[in-house]
SEZA-228551 format. One line per field, with one value per residue (C-alpha): residue number from 0; residue in three letters; x, y, z. Coordinates in steps of 0.05 Angstrom, whole numbers, always signed. Each point is the difference from the previous one (the first is absolute). Example, Ala and Ser with C-alpha at 12.3 -4.5 7.8 and 13.67 -1.06 7.14 Angstrom:
n (0|1);
res (ALA|SER);
xx (+246|+27);
yy (-90|+69);
zz (+156|-13);
END
This chain:
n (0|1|2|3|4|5|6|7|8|9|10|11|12|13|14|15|16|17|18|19|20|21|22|23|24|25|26|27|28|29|30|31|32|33|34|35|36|37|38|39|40|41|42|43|44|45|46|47|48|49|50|51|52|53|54|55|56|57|58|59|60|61|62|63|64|65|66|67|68|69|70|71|72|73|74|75|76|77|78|79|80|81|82|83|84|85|86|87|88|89|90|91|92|93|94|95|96|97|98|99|100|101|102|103|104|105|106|107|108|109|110|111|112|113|114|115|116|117|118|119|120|121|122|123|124|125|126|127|128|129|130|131|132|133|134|135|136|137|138|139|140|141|142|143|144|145|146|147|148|149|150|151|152|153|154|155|156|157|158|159|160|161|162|163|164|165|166|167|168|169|170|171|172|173|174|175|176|177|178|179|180|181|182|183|184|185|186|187|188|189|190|191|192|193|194|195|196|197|198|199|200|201|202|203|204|205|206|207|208|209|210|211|212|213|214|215|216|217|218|219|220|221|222|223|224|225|226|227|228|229|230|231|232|233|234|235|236|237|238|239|240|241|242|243|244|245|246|247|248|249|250|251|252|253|254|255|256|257|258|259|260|261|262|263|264|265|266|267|268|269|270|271|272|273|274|275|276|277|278|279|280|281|282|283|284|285|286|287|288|289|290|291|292|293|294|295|296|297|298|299|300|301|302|303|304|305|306|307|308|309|310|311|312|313|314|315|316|317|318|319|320|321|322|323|324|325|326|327|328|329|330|331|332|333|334|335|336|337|338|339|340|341|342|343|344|345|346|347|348|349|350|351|352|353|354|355|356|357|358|359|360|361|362|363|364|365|366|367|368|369|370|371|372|373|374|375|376);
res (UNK|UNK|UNK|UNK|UNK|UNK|UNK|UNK|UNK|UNK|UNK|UNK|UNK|UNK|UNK|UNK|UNK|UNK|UNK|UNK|UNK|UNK|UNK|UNK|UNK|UNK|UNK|UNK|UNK|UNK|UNK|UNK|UNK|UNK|UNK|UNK|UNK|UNK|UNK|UNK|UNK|UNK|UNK|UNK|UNK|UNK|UNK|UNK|UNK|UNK|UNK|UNK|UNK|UNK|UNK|UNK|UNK|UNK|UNK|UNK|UNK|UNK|UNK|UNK|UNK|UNK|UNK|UNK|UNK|UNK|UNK|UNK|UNK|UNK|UNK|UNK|UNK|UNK|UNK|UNK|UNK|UNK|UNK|UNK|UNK|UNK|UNK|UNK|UNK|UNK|UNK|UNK|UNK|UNK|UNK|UNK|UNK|UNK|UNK|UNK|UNK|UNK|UNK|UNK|UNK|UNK|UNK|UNK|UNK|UNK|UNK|UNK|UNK|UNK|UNK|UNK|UNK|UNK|UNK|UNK|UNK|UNK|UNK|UNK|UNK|UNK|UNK|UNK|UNK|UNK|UNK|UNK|UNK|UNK|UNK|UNK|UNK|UNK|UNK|UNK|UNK|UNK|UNK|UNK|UNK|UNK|UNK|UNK|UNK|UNK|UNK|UNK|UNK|UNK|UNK|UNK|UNK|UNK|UNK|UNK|UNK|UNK|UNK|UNK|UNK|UNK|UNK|UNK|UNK|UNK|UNK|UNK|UNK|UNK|UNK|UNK|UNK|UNK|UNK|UNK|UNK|UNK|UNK|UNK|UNK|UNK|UNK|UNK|UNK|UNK|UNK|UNK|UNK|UNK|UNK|UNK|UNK|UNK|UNK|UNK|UNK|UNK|UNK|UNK|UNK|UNK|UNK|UNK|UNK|UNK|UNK|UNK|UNK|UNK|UNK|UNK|UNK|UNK|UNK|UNK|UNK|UNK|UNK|UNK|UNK|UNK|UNK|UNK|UNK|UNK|UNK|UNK|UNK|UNK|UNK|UNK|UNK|UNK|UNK|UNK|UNK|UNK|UNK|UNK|UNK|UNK|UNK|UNK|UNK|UNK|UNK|UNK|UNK|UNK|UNK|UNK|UNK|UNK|UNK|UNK|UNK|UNK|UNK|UNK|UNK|UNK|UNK|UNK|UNK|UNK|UNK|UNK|UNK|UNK|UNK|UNK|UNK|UNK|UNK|UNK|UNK|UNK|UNK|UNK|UNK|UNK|UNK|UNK|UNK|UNK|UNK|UNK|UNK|UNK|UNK|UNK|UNK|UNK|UNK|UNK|UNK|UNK|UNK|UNK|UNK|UNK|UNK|UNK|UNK|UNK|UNK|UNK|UNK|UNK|UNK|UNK|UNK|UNK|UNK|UNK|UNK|UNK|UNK|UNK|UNK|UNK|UNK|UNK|UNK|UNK|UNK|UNK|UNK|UNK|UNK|UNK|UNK|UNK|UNK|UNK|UNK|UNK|UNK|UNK|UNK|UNK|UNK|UNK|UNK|UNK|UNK|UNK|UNK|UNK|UNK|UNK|UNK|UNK|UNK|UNK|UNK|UNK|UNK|UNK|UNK|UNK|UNK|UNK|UNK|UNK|UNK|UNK|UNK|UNK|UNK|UNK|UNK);
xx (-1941|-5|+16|-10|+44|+25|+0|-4|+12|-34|-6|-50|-4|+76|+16|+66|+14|+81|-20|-14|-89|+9|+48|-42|-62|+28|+39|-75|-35|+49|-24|-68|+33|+41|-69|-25|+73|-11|-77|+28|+54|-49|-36|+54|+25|-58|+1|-63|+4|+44|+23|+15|+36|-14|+2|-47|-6|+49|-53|-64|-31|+6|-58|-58|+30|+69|-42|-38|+66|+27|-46|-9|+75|-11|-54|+43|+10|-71|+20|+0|+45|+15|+22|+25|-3|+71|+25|-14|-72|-13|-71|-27|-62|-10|+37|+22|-27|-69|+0|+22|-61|-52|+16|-8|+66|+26|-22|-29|+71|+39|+3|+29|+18|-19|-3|+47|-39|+22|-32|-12|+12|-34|+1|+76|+24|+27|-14|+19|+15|+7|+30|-31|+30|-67|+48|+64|+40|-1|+69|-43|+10|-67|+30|-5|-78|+27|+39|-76|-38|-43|+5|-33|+47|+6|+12|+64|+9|+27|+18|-8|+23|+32|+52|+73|+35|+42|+70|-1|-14|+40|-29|-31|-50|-77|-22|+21|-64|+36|+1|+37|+49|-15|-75|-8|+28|-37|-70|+22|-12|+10|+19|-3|-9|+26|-2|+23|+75|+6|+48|+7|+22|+0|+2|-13|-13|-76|+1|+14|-10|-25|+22|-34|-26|+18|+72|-16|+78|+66|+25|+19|-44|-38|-56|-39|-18|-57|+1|-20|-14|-11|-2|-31|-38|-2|+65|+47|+41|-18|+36|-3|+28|+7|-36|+17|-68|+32|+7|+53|+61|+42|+71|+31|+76|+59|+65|+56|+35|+72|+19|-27|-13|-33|-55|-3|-8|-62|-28|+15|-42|-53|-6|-11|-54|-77|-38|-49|+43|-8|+72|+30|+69|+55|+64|+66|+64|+14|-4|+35|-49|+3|-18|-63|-28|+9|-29|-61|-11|+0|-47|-56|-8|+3|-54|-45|+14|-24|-61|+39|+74|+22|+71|+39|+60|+11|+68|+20|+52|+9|+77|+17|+65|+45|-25|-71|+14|+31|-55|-44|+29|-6|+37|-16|-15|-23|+62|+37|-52|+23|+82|-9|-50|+57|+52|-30|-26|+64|+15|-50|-18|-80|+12|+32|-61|-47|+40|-9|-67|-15|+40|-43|-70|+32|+22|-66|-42|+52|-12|-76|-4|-28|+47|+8|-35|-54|-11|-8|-47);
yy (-821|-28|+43|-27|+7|-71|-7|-45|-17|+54|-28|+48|-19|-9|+4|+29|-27|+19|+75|+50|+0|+68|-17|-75|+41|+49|-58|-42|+70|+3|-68|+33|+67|-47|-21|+64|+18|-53|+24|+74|-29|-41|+61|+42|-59|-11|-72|-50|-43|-9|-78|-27|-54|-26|+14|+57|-5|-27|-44|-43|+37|+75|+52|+12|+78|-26|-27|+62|+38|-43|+8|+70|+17|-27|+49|+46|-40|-17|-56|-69|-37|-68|-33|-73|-31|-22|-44|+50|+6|-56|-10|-55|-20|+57|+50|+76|+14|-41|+52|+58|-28|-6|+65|+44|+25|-25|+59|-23|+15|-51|-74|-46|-58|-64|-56|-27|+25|+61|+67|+31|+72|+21|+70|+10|-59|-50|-65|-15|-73|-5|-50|+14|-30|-39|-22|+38|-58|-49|-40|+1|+56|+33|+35|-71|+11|+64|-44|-28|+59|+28|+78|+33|+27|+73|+5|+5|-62|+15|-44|+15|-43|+7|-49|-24|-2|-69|+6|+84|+22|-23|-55|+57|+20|+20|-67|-62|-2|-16|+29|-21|+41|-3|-2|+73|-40|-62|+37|+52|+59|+72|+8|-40|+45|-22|+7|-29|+22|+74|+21|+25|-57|-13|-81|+13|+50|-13|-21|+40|+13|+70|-6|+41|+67|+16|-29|-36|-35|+17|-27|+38|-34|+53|+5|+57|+7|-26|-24|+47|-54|+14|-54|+35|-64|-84|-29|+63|+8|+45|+57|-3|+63|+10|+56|+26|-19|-1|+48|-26|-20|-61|+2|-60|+17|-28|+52|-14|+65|+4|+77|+54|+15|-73|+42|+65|-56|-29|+68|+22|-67|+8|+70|-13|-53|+29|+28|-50|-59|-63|-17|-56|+15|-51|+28|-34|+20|+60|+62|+51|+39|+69|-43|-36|+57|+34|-66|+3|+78|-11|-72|+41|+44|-49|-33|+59|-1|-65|-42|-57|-9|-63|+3|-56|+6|-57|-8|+73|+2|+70|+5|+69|+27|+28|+80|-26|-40|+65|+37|-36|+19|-63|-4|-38|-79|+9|+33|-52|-57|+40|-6|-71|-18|+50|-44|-74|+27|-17|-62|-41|-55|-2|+28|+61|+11|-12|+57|+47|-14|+18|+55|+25|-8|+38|+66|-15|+14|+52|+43|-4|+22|+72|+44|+47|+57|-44|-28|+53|+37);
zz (-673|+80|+44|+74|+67|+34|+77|+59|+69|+28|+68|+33|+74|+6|+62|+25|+75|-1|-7|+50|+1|-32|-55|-6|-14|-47|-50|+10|-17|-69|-24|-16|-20|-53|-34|-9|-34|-45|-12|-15|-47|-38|-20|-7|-49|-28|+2|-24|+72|+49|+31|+67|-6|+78|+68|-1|+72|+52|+37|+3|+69|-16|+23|-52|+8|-33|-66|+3|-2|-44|-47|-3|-2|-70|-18|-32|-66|-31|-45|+6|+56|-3|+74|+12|+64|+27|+51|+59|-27|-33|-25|+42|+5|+58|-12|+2|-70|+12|+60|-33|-55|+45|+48|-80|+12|-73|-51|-66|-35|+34|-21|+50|-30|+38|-41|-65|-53|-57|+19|-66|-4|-71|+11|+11|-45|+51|+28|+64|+20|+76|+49|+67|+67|+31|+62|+29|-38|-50|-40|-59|-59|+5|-68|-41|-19|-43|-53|-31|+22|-62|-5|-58|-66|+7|+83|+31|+41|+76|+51|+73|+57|+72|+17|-8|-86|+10|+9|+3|+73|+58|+54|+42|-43|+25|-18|-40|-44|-67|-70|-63|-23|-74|+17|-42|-66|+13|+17|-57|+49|-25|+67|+77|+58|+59|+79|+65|-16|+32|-43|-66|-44|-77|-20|-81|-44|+8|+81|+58|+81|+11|+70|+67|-19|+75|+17|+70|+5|+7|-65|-69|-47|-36|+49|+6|-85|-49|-60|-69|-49|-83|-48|-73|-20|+10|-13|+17|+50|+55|+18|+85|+31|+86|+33|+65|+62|+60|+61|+40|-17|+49|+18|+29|+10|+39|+15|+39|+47|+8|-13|-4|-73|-4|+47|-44|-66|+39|+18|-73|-22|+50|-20|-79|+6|-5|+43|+42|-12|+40|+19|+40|+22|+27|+32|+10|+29|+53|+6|+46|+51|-46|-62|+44|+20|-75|-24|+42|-7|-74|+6|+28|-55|-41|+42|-10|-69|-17|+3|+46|+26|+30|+31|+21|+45|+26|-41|+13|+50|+45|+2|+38|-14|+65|-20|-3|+75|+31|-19|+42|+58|+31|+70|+66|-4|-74|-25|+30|-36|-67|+11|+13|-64|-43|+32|-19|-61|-36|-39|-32|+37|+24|+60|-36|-36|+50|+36|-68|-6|+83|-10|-60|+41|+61|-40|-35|+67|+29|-64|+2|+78|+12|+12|+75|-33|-39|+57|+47|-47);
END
């Protein structure tokens, strides 16, 4: 029986420029905390090799540290791994794995996979029949060479390539580099590892995505696993089972505020999700001064809970109520600037909410001023 472990898109050198520097460091730190996951799972697993299916690193220009690193995040499993260059490091005729060859940062384990040829793999019982990206794109199926490729009787016969199945991902994919759906049946593969979608993703019973081992989007595609592969001999089907790699999990969400128990539900949600999640939070609606300042109490423990939290306001609206405006104590020329914002406030023509929303930024300011004793101390 093969036993091996499926990844890809590993993307070391990411770089993160939305984040905070400490946060962009940390998720860039995880990429190469990710690998040596997978290298600790491969032994654990005991698998015969384990294959990269592309995009092993994010870009042509990284340091000669970053292969170093790369490299030796992998030492933990001493077995054979098999990487194919993608589209972000595509094996031109200069390029980051002729560097990484000629700096000695490759160890004698690790077969990179440059050119269109089968990599024979006697020891395990596999042939591997790759389809290397030699520019960042190309509208030819790199995959066709696989259908007459001769592989010896006996060796289970796996595909690996890095691009787009035809017809199954949507227009936003990495790249456009094409690849025939039936191309498993037509190249009679045991099984076709693929890369360049970052999600998990099954296309037939013998050809999958193995996705990101460290999720790096807000989307809930099955990012963040690997891929345990079986198949018993040549001609079975393989049995493919998802294993958890990645650190951090990301949290895109959208909630609209109108009362108060839609708050508490958020906190209640915020509150259940892992720790050192990277979360990006969009608020709608309005919210009373008691619930803002609840709201951002409770938002900064979750910000110290987490690995990132991104909070947009911009749709939340502050709409005092008349307890939370007399207990600002507001009197003189601003008091009076409050009784005529209450007093246009009503209706709803613009001018009524451009009133609501002034009114809303006022209390806003009032409530954060220090108070006589704070600031007499």
């Amino acid at each position: 029986m093969l036993r091996f472990l499926h990844t890809a898109d590993w993307q070391i050198g990411r770089q993160y420029a939305r984040f905070e520097v400490e946060d962009a460091a940390a998720l860039a730190e995880a990429r190469f905390t990710a690998v040596e996951r997978l290298a600790v799972l491969a032994t654990e697993e005991q698998v015969s090799a384990v294959l990269v299916a592309g995009d092993i690193f994010d870009a042509q220009g990284l340091s000669n540290r970053t292969l170093h690193r790369t490299f030796q995040a992998m030492s933990g499993f001493a077995g054979p791994w098999v990487l194919l260059p993608g589209n972000h490091d595509a094996a031109l005729a200069e390029s980051i794995w002729s560097r990484a060859q000629r700096i000695g940062a490759v160890p004698d384990n690790v077969h990179v996979l440059t050119r269109p040829e089968p990599l024979r793999l006697d020891a395990i019982g596999a042939a591997i029949l790759p389809a290397p990206l030699t520019q960042r794109q190309t509208h030819e199926d790199l995959t066709a060479w696989f259908d007459d490729a001769a592989t010896p009787d006996g060796l289970v016969r796996i595909g690996l390539a890095h691009g787009s199945v035809e017809g199954q991902l949507p227009e936003s994919a990495d790249s456009p580099n094409p690849i025939a759906a039936d191309r498993a049946a037509k190249a009679r593969l045991d099984y076709l590892a693929l890369g360049d979608w970052h999600g998990l993703k099954q296309i037939d019973a013998r050809t999958w995505y193995s996705g990101t081992p460290e999720q790096e989007r807000f989307k809930n595609n099955g990012a963040g696993q690997a891929l345990l592969v079986e198949i018993d001999r040549p001609g079975a089907v393989p049995r493919v089972e998802a294993r958890a790699t990645g650190q951090y999990g990301w949290y895109q969400w959208r909630r609209r505020l109108a009362v108060a128990s839609d708050l508490d539900a958020l906190l209640e949600e915020l509150a259940a999700l892992p720790a050192m999640s990277v979360i990006d939070l969009t608020l709608a609606g309005e919210l009373d001064l008691a619930g803002k300042q609840h709201l951002d109490q409770a938002l900064s423990a979750v910000d110290g809970r987490h690995r990132s939290l991104q909070v947009d306001t911009a749709e939340l609206a502050l709409s005092p109520t008349a307890e939370d405006l007399a207990d600002l104590h507001a009197d003189g020329y601003v008091g009076h600037v409050i009784r005529e914002l209450q007093e246009q406030q009503t209706g709803d023509d613009e001018g009524a909410d451009t009133a609501r929303r002034a009114l809303g930024i006022l209390a806003g300011l009032l409530r954060e001023r220090p108070s006589a004793k704070e600031s007499s101390s």
